[in-house]
C-alpha positions as CSV (number, residue, x, y, z in Angstrom):
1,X,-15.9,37.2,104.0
2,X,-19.4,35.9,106.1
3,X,-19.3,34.1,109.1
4,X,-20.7,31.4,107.3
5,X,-18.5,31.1,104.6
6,X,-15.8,31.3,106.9
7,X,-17.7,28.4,109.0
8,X,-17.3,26.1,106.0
9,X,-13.6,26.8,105.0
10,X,-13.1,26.3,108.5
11,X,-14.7,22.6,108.7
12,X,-13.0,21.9,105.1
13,X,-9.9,22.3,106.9
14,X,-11.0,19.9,109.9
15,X,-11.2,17.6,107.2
16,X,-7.9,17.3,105.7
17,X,-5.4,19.0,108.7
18,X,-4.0,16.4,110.9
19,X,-5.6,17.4,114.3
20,X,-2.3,18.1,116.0
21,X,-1.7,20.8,113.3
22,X,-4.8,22.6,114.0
23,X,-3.6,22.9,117.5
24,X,-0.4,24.2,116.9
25,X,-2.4,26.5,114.3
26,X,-5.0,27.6,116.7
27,X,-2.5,28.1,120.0
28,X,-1.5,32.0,121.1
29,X,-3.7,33.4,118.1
30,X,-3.2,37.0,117.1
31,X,-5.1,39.4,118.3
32,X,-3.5,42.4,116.5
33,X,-6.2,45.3,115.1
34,X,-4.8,48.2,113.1
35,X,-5.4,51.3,114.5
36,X,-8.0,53.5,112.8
37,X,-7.5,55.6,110.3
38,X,-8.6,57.5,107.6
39,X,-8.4,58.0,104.0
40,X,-4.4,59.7,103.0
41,X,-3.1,60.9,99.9
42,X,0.6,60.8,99.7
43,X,1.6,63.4,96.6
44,X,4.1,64.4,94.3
45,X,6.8,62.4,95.2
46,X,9.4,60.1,94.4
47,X,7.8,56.6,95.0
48,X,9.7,52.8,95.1
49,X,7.3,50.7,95.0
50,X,8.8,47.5,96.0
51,X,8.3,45.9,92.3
52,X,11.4,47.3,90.5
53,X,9.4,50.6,89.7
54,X,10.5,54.0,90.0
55,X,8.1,56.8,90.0
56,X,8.9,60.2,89.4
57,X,6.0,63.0,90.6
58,X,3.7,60.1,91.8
59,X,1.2,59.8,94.5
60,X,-0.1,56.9,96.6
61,X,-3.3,56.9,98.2
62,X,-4.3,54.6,101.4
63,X,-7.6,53.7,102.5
64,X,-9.2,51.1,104.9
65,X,-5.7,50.6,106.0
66,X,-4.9,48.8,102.3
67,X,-3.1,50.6,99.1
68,X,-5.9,51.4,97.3
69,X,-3.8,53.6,94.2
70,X,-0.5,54.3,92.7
71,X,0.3,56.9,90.0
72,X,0.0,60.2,89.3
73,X,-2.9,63.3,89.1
74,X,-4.6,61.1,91.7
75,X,-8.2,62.3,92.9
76,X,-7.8,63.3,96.9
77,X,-11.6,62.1,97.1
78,X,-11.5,63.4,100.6
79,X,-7.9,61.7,101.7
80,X,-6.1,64.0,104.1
81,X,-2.8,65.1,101.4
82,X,0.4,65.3,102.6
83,X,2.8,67.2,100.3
84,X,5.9,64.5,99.1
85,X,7.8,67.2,97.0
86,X,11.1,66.3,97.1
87,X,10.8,63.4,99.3
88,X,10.8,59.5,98.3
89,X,8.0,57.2,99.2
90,X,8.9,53.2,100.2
91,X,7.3,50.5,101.5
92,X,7.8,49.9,104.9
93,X,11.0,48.2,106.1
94,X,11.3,44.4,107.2
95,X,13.6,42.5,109.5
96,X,13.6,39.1,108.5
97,X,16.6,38.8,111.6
98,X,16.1,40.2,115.1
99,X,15.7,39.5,118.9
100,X,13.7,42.6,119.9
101,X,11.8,41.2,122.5
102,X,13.7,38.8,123.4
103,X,16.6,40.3,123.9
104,X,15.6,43.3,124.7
105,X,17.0,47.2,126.5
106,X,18.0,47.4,128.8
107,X,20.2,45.1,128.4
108,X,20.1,42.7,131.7
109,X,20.6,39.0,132.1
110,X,16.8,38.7,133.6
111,X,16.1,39.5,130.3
112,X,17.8,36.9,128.1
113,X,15.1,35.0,126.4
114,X,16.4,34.1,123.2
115,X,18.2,31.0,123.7
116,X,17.0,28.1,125.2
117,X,20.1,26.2,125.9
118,X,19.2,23.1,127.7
119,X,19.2,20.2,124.7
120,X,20.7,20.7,121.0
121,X,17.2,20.6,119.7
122,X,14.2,22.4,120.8
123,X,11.8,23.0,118.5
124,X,9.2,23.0,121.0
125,X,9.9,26.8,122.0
126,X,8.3,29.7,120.6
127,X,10.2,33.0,120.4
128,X,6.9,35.0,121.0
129,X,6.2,33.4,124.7
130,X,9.5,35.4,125.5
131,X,8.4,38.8,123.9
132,X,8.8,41.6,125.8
133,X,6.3,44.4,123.8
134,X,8.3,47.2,126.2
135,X,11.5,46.6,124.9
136,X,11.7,50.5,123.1
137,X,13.9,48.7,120.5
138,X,10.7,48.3,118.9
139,X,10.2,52.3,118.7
140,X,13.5,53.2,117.6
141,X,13.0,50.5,114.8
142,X,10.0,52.1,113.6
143,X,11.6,55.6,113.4
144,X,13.8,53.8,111.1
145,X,11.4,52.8,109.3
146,X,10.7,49.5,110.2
147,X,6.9,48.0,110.1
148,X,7.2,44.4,110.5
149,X,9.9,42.2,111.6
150,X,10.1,38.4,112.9
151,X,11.3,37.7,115.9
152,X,13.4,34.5,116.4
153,X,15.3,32.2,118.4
154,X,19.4,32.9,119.1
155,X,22.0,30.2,117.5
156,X,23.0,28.3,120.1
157,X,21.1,25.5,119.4
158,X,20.8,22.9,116.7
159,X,17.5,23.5,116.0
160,X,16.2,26.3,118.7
161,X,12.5,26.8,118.3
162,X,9.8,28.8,116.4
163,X,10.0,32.5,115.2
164,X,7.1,35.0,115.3
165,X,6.3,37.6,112.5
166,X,5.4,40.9,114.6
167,X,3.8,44.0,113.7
168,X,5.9,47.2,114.7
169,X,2.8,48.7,116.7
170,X,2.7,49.5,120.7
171,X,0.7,47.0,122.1
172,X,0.5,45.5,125.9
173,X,0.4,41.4,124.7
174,X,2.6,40.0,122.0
175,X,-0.6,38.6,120.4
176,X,-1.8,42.5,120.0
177,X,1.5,42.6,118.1
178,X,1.4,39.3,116.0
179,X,0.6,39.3,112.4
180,X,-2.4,37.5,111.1
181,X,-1.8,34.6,109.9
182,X,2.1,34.6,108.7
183,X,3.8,31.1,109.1
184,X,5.8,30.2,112.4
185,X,9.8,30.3,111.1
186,X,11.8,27.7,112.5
187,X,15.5,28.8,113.3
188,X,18.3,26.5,112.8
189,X,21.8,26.9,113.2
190,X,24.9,25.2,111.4
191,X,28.7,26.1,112.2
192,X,30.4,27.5,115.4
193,X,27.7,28.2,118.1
194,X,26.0,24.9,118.5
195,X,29.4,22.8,118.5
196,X,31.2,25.8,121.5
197,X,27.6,25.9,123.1
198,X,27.6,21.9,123.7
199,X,31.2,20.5,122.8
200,X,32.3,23.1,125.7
201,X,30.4,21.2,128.3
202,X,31.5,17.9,127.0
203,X,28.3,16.8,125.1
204,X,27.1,16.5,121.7
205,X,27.2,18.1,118.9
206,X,31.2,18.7,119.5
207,X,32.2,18.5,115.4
208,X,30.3,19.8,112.4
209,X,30.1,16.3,111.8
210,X,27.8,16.2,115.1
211,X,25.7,18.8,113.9
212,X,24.8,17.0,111.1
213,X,23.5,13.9,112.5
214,X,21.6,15.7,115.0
215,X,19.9,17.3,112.6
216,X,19.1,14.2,111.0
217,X,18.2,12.2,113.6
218,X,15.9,15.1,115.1
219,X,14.2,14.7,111.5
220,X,14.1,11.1,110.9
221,X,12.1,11.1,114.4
222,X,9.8,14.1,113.1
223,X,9.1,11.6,109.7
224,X,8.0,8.8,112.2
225,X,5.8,11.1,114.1
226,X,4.0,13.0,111.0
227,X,3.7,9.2,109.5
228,X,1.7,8.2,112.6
229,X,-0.6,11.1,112.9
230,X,-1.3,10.9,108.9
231,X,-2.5,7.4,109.4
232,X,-4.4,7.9,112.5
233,X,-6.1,10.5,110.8
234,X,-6.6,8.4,107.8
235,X,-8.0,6.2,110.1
236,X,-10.5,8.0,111.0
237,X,-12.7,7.3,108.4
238,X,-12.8,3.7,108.6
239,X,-15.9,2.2,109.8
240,X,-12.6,0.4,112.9
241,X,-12.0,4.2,113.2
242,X,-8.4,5.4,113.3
243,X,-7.8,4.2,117.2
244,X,-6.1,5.8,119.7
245,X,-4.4,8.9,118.5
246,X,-0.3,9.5,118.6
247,X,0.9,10.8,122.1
248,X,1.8,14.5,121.4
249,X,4.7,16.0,121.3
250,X,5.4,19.8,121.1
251,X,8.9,19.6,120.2
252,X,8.2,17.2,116.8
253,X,4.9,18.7,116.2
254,X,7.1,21.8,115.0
255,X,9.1,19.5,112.8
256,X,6.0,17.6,111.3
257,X,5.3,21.2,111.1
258,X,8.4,22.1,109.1
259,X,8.0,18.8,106.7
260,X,4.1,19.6,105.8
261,X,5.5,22.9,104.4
262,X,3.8,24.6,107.1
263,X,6.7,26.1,109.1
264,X,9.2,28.4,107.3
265,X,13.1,27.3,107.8
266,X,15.4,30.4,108.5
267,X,19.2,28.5,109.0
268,X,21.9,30.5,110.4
269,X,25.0,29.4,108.4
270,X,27.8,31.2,107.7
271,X,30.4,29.0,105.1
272,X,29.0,28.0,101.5
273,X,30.4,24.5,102.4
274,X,27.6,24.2,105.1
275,X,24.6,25.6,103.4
276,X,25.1,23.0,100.9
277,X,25.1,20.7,103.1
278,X,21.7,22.4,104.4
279,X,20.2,22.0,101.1
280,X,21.2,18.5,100.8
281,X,19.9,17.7,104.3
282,X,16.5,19.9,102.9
283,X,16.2,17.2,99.8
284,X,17.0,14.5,101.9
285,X,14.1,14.9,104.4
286,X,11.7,16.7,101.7
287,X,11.8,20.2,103.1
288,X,12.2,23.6,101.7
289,X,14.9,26.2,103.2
290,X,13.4,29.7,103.1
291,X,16.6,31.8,103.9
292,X,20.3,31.4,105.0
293,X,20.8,33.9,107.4
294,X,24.2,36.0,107.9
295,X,25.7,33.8,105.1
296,X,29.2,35.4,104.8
297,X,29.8,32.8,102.3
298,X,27.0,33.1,100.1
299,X,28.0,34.5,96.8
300,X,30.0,31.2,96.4
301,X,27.0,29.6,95.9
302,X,25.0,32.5,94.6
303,X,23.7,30.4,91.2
304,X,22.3,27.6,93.4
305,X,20.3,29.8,96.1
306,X,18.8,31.3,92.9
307,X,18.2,28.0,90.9
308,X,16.4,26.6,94.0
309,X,14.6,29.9,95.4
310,X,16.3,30.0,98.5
311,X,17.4,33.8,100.0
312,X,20.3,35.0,101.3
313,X,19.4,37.6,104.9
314,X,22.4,38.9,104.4
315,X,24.7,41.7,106.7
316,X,26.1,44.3,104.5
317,X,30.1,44.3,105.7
318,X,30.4,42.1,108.9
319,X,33.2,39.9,108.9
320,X,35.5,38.4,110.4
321,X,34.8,38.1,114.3
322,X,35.1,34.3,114.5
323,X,36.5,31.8,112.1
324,X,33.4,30.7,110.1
325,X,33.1,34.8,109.2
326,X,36.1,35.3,107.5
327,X,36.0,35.1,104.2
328,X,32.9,37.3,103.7
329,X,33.6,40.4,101.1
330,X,31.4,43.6,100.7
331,X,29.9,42.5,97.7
332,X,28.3,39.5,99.0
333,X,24.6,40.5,98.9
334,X,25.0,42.1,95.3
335,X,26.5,38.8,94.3
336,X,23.8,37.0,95.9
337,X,21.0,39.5,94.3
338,X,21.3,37.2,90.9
339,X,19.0,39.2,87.9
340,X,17.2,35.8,87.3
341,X,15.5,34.5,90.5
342,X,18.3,36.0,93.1
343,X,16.5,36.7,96.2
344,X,19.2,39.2,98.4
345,X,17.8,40.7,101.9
346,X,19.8,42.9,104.4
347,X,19.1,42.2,107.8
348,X,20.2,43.3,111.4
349,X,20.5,40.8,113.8
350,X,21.0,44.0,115.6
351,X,19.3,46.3,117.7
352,X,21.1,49.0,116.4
353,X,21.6,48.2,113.2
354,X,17.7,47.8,112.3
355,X,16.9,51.4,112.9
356,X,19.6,52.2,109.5
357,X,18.8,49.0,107.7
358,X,18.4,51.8,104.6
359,X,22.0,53.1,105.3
360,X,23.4,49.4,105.2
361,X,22.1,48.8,102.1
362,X,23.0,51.6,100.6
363,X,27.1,50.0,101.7
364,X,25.9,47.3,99.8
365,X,25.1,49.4,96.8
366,X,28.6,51.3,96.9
367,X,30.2,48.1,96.9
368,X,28.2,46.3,93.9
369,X,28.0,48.9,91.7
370,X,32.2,49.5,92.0
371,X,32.3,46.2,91.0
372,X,30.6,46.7,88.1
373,X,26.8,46.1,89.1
374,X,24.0,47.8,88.4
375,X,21.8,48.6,91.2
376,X,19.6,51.9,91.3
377,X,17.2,52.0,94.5
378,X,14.5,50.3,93.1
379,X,16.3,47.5,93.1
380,X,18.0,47.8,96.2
381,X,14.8,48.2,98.1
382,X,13.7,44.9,97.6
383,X,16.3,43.6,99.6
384,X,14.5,45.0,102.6
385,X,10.8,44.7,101.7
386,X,9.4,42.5,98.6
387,X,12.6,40.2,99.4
388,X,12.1,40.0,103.2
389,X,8.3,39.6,102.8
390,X,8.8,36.4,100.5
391,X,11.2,34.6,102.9
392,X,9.2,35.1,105.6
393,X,6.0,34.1,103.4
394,X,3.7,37.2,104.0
395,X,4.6,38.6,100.8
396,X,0.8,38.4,99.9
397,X,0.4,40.9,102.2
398,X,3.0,43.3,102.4
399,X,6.3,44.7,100.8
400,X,6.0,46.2,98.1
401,X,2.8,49.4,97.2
402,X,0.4,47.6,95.0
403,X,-3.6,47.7,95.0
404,X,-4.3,45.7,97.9
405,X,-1.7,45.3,100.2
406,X,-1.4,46.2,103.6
407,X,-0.7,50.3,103.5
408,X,2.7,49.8,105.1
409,X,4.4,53.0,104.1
410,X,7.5,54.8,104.9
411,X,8.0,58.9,103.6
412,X,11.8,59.8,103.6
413,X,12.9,63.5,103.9
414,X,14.8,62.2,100.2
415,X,16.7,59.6,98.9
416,X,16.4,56.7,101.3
417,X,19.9,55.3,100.5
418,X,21.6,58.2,101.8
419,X,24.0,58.8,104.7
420,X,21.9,61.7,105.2
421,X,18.1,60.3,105.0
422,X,15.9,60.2,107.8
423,X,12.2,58.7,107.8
424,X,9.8,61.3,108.6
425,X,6.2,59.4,108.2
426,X,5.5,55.7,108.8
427,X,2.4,54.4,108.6
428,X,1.4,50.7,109.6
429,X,-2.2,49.7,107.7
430,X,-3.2,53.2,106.6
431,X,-2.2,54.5,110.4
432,X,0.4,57.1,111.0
433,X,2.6,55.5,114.0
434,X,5.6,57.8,113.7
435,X,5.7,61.4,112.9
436,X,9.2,62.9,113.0
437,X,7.7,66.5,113.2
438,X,5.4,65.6,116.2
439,X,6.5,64.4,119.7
440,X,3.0,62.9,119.9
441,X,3.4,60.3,117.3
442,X,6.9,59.3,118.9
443,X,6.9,56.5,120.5
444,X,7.7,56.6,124.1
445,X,8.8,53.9,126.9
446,X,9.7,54.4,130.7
447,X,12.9,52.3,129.9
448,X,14.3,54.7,127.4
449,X,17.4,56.0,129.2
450,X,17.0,60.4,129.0
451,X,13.7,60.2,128.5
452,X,12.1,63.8,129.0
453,X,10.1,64.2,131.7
454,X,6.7,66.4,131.2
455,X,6.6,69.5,133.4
């Protein structure tokens, strides 16, 4: 795309976006650049792409740092090859559910920037102003095959700010690391956390009933404040012009945000009681839920996430550590993986448990397909690509290996869902970041505990 034409779409957009959202659009831009790379040929092997295919004997070729082919007999044109013979090909992994970053190793209290926990609501915080890009989380993620993940908020708020979908590359600024252009994802939280965070110091929300009408009454403010900002902008092209403009406010220009359909909503929830009450709250305000995350309670409601597009970030088998997590069963994310529409992820939540997001899955697939259910790997790796993209809305861009996409690319010594599978390639855009068989391409950090130490 020119400069030029970029100049126009650029003042199109002045045109009809309220000013404040162009502010919130244009603040802590990313700066990320793939790395360069050239043209590779992945051959001969066994290749999910993301899209409910399975490809026997298949090769995928990346160039420019986009998929440019997938199939079989492919030309290497001058691609460096890299043999795939009894290895499985995948798109690269996504965490639609951690605190890398912000929670980072090691694991001291000067470090605890997920939570802001001074009001019920604040939506005004940004996940990514708390990053840390040292935290070697990050590297251990991407030897498990992890290429993009989004960073948000902890639960102990009502409503407890923006998250941030990251790129899994080394980088000194969180912008370096940012995504280009993937929506902000606000993170609520229903249940527990909010009502022990503030009921235990003797202020509200105290009751699931408080929880609710703070949630309402932080959106029935957010309605008053996009009303005002639409009409001043209307305003505007009056010949009485629009006036003074609204004062503004960080905290409800996420909300406004959120209500524009410009904001994704990620809601921790755990009981199927609650997230109905989520979606109800959703209709009520005009607003779309992208994900329930952790969800214990899902596959009670499995019809209606899939009737109204909502996904389920799911954990394969945790249960049972507080009251709202007790009646979760192992087959919750193959319940929730509906033929028709479901949309099932596994996530972490875990800085552990996102380096074998492909082993917990493959729980998942032990436990569905005793039941009954029939789910082969390429269906199962949706739940942690083409799945994760969509509720995180970069699916346009990445998740599955189709002409186009990012080259986001993950070669496993063989079948990815087993105990025994390791990743021994992963490339981000068309770059190889992380090369099992070479210490070079291993990532390294000062504040990874028995680190070696070069002669």
């Amino acid at each position: 795309m020119s400069k030029h034409v970029k100049a126009r779409l650029l003042a199109t957009a002045l045109l009809v976006l309220p000013a404040v959202a162009l502010a919130a659009e244009t603040a802590y831009p990313s700066t990320y650049t793939p790395v360069a790379s050239g043209p590779v040929l992945v051959r001969n092997a066994t290749v999910l792409t993301g899209t409910g295919q399975r490809l026997e004997g298949a090769d995928v070729l990346m160039r420019g740092g986009r998929i440019a082919a997938v199939g079989t007999g492919l030309s290497t044109d001058g691609a460096t090859v890299v043999d795939g013979t009894g290895k499985w090909v995948t798109p690269g992994l996504i965490d639609v559910h951690s605190h890398l970053g912000v929670y980072p190793s090691p694991g001291a209290s000067a470090h605890n920037d997920g939570n802001e926990i001074t009001a019920p609501v604040t939506a005004q915080v940004w996940a990514e102003h708390g990053v840390w890009p040292q935290d070697p989380g990050f590297g251990a993620a991407l030897a498990g095959g992890v290429t993009t993940m989004m960073i948000l908020p902890g639960s102990a708020n009502l409503i407890g700010g923006r998250g941030v979908v990251l790129r899994n590359v080394p980088a000194t600024t969180m912008q370096a690391m940012k995504f280009p252009d993937a929506p902000h994802g606000l993170k609520m939280a229903c249940g527990e956390n909010p009502k022990r965070v503030y009921g235990g110091r003797g202020q509200a929300p105290m009751t699931r009933m408080g929880n609710l009408a703070g949630y309402r009454a932080a959106f029935a403010e957010a309605q008053k404040y996009r009303a005002a900002w639409d009409k001043y902008e209307a305003g505007k092209g009056d010949r009485k012009g629009g006036g003074e403009p609204p004062a503004r406010d960080l905290r409800l220009d996420t909300l406004a945000g959120v209500l524009r359909g410009e904001i994704t909503v990620q809601i921790h929830c755990y009981r199927a009681d609650e997230m109905a009450l989520m979606l109800d709250l959703a209709e009520e305000f005009g607003f779309k839920i992208a994900a329930f995350h952790h969800g214990v309670e899902a596959y009670k409601l499995a019809d209606r996430l899939a009737r109204e597009g909502v996904c389920g970030a799911l954990w394969a088998d945790w249960w049972g550590f507080k009251m709202e997590a007790y009646d979760g069963i192992q087959e919750n994310i193959a319940l929730v993986d509906r033929p028709e529409n479901g949309c099932a992820i596994v996530h972490s939540d875990s800085s552990e448990g996102i380096q074998r997001l492909n082993q917990e899955a493959a729980k998942v697939m032990a436990r569905g397909e005793r039941a009954g259910l029939s789910l082969p790997p390429e269906r199962a790796i949706r739940w942690l690509t083409t799945n994760a993209a969509k509720a995180i809305g970069i699916a346009d861009q990445t998740g599955s290996l189709e002409d186009g996409k990012r080259a986001d690319l993950v070669l496993w010594n063989g079948n990815p869902f087993s105990v025994y599978a390791q990743a021994e390639k992963v490339w981000v855009d068309g770059a190889l970041l992380y090369d099992r068989g070479d210490k070079a391409r291993q990532p390294v950090t000062d504040f990874m505990l028995g680190q070696e130490v070069s002669p």
